[in-house]
RODO-2510 file (C-alpha; in nm, 4 decimals, decimal comma):
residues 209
     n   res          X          Y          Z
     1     x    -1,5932     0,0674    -0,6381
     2     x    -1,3089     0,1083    -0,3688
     3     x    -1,5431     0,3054    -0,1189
     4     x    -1,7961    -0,0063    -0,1801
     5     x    -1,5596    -0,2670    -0,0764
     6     x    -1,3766    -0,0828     0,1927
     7     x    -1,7010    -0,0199     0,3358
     8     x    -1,8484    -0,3465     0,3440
     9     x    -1,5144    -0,4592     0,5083
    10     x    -1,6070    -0,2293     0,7673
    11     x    -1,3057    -0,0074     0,7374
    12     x    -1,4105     0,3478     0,6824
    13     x    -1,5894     0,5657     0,9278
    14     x    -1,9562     0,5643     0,8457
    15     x    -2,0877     0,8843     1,0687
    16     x    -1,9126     1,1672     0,9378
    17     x    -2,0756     1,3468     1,1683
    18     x    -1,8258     1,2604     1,4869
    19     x    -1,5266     1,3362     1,2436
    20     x    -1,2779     1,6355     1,2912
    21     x    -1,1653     1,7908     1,0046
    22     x    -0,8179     1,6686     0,8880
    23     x    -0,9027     1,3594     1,0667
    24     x    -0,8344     0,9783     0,9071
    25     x    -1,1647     0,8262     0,7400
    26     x    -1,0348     0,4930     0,7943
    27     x    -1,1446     0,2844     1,1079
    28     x    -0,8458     0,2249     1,3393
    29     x    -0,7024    -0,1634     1,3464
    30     x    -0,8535    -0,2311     1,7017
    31     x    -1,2413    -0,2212     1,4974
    32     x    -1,0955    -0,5885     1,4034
    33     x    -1,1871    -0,5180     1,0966
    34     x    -0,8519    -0,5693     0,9062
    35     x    -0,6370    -0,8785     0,8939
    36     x    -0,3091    -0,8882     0,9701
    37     x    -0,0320    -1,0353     0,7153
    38     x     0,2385    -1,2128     0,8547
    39     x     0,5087    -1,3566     0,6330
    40     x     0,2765    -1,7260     0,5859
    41     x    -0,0354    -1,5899     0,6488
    42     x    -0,2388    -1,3558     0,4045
    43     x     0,1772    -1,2882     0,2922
    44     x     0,0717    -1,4606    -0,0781
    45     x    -0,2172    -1,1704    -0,1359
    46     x    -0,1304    -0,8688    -0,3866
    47     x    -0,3133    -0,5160    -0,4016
    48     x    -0,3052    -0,2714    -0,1297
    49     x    -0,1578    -0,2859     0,2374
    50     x    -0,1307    -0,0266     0,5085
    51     x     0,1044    -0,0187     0,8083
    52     x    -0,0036     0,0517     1,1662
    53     x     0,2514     0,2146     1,4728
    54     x     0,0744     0,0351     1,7976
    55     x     0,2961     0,1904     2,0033
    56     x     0,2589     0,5539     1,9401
    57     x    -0,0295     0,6357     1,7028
    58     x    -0,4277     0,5036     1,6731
    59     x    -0,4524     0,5914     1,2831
    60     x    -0,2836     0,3873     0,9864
    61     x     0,0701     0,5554     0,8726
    62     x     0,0762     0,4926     0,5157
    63     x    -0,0770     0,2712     0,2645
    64     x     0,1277     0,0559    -0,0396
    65     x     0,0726    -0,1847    -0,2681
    66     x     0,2301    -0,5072    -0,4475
    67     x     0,1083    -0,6935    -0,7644
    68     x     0,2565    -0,8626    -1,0504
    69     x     0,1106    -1,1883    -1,2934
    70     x     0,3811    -1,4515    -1,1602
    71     x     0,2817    -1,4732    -0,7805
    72     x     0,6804    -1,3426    -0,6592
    73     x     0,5529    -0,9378    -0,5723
    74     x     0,2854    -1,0065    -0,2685
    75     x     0,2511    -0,8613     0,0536
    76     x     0,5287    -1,0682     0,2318
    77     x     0,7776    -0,9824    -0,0634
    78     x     0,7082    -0,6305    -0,0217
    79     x     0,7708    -0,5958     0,3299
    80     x     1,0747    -0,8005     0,3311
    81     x     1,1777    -0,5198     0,0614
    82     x     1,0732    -0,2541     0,3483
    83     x     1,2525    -0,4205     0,6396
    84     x     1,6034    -0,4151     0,4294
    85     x     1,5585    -0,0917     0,3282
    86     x     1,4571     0,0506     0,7231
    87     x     1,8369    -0,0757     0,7804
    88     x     2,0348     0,2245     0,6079
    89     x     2,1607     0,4308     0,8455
    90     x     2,3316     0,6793     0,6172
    91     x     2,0476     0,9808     0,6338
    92     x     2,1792     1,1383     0,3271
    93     x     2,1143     0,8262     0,1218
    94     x     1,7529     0,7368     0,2757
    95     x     1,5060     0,9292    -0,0099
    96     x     1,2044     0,7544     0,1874
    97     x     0,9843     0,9697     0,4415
    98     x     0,9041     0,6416     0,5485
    99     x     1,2536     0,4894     0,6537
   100     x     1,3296     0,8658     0,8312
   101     x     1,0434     0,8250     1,0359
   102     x     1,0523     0,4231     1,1288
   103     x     1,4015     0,3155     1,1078
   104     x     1,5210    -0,0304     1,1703
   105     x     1,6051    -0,0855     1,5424
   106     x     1,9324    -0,2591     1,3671
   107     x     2,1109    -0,0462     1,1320
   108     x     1,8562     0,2352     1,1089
   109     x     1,9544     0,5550     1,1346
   110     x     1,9521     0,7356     1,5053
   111     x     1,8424     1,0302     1,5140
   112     x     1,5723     1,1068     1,7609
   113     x     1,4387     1,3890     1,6330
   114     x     1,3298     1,2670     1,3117
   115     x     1,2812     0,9130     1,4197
   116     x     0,8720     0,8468     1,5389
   117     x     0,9112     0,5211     1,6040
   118     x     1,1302     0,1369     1,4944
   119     x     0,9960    -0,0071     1,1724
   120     x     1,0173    -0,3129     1,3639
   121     x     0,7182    -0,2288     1,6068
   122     x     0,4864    -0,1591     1,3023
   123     x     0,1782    -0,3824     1,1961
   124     x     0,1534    -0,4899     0,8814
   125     x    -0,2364    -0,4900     0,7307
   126     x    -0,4398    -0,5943     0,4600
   127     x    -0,6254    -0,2920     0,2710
   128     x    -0,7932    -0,4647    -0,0099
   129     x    -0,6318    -0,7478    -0,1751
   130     x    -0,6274    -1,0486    -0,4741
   131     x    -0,4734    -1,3562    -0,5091
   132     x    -0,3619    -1,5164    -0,8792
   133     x    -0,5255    -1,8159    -0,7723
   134     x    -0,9105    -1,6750    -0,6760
   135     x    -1,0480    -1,5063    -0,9453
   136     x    -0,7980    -1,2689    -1,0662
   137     x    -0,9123    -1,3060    -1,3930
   138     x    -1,2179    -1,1708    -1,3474
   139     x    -1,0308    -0,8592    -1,2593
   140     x    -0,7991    -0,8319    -1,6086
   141     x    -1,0026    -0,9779    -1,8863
   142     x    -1,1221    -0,7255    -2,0901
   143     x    -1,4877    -0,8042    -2,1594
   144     x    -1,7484    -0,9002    -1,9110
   145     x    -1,5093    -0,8406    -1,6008
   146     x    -1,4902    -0,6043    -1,3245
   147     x    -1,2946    -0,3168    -1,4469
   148     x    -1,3488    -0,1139    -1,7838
   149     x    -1,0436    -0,1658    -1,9662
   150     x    -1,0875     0,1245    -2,2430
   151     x    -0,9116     0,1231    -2,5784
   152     x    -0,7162     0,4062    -2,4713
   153     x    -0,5936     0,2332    -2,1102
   154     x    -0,4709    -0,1433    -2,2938
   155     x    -0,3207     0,1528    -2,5923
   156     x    -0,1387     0,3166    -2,2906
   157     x    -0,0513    -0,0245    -2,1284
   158     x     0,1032    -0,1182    -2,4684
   159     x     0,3435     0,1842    -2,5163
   160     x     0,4282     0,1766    -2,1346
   161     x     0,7478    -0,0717    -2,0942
   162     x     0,7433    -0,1523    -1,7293
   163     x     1,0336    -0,3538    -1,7907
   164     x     0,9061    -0,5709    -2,0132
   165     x     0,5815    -0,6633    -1,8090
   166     x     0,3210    -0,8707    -1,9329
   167     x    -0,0362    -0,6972    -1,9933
   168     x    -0,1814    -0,9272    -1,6885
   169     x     0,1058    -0,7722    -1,4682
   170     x     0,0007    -0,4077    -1,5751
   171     x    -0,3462    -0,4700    -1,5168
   172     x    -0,3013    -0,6314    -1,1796
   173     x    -0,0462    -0,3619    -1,1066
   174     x    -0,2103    -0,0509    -1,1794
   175     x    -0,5685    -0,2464    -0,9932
   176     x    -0,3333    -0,2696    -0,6650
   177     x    -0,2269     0,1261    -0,7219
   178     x    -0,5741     0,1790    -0,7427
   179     x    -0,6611     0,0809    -0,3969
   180     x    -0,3508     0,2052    -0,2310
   181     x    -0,4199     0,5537    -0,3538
   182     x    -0,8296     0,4875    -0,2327
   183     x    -0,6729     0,3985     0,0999
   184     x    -0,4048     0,6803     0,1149
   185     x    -0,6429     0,9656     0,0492
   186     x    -0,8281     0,8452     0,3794
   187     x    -0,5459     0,8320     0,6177
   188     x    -0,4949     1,1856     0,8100
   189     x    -0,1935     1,3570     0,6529
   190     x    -0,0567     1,4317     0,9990
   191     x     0,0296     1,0641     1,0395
   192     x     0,0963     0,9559     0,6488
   193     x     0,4363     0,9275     0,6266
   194     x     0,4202     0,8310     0,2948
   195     x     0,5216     1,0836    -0,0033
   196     x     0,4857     0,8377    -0,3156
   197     x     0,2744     0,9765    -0,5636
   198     x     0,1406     0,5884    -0,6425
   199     x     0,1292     0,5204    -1,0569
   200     x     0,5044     0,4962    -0,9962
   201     x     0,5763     0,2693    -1,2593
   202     x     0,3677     0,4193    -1,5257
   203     x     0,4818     0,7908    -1,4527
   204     x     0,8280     0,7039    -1,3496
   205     x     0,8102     0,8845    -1,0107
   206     x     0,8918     0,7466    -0,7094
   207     x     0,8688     0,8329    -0,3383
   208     x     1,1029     1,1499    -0,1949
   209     x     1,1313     1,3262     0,1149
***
């Protein structure tokens, strides 16, 4: 289903022919295929999002993703999230691969050598995305709708506590890690600065150097 969508929004490679091994599968952002989220525009959409260095590198960086059932985890909540956290400076206390490599230009960490690039300079993208309001429920409900939702996934869903989360927020959750791990798999590792194993909050893992 991912590789369906992604390709009709024109952002995988479709001649595999012209691509290098270890190369990304994904289309670069200058196709004009992907649209941008800004803080009041597209900032309200959930599911997967990728980051972009236009200063140094063609390929997408890393991919991530947002969702929850009450509207207050989107894209623009997310990277408000990543922005504070870009700030530490302390090197010892950063367990991101992400913050290492794209500090904050204020109150990042300065070390050149490990720094390829200002977390400020990156674009932020949609990958594929939902809002509450458009159809969402076509996505969770458990009969007719998009995704299978097996006995054994809603049983799994129950005995996982996610903080007390509603079903609709696990659904919509583990939909959004979903496409961010779709999304990661075709970015070149070279680039990915991203070590998260996605499923974070249903294995209890979470992204380390």
């Amino acid at each position: 289903m991912c590789d369906a969508l992604a390709t009709l929004a024109g952002h995988v490679k479709l001649d595999t022919s012209t691509i290098s091994s270890g190369a990304s599968l994904l289309r670069g952002p200058i196709c004009g295929e992907f649209q941008t989220v800004d803080e009041g525009d597209n900032g309200s959409i959930m599911g997967a999002y990728l980051h972009h260095d236009p200063i140094a590198l063609e390929d997408f960086i890393r991919s991530g993703s947002a969702a929850n059932d009450n509207g207050k985890h989107d894209f623009a909540r997310r990277n408000i999230e990543h922005r504070k956290a870009s700030k530490n400076n302390t090197l010892a206390d950063i367990k991101s691969r992400f913050y290492i490599r794209y500090p904050s230009k204020v109150g990042g960490h300065e070390d050149k050598y490990l720094r390829w690039g200002n977390f400020d300079d990156l674009t932020h993208y949609v990958a594929l995305g939902f809002s509450l309001s458009n159809g969402v429920e076509n996505l969770v409900k458990e009969k007719d709708g998009v995704f299978v939702w097996s006995e054994r996934t809603v049983k799994t869903f129950k005995a996982t506590k996610m903080g007390g989360a509603t079903m609709k927020t696990k659904k919509v959750v583990l939909i959004a890690y979903l496409f961010e791990i779709y999304y990661d798999l075709l970015i070149t590792t070279k680039n990915n600065v991203s070590r998260s194993f996605g499923l974070e909050h249903f294995i209890g893992a979470f992204d380390t150097i």
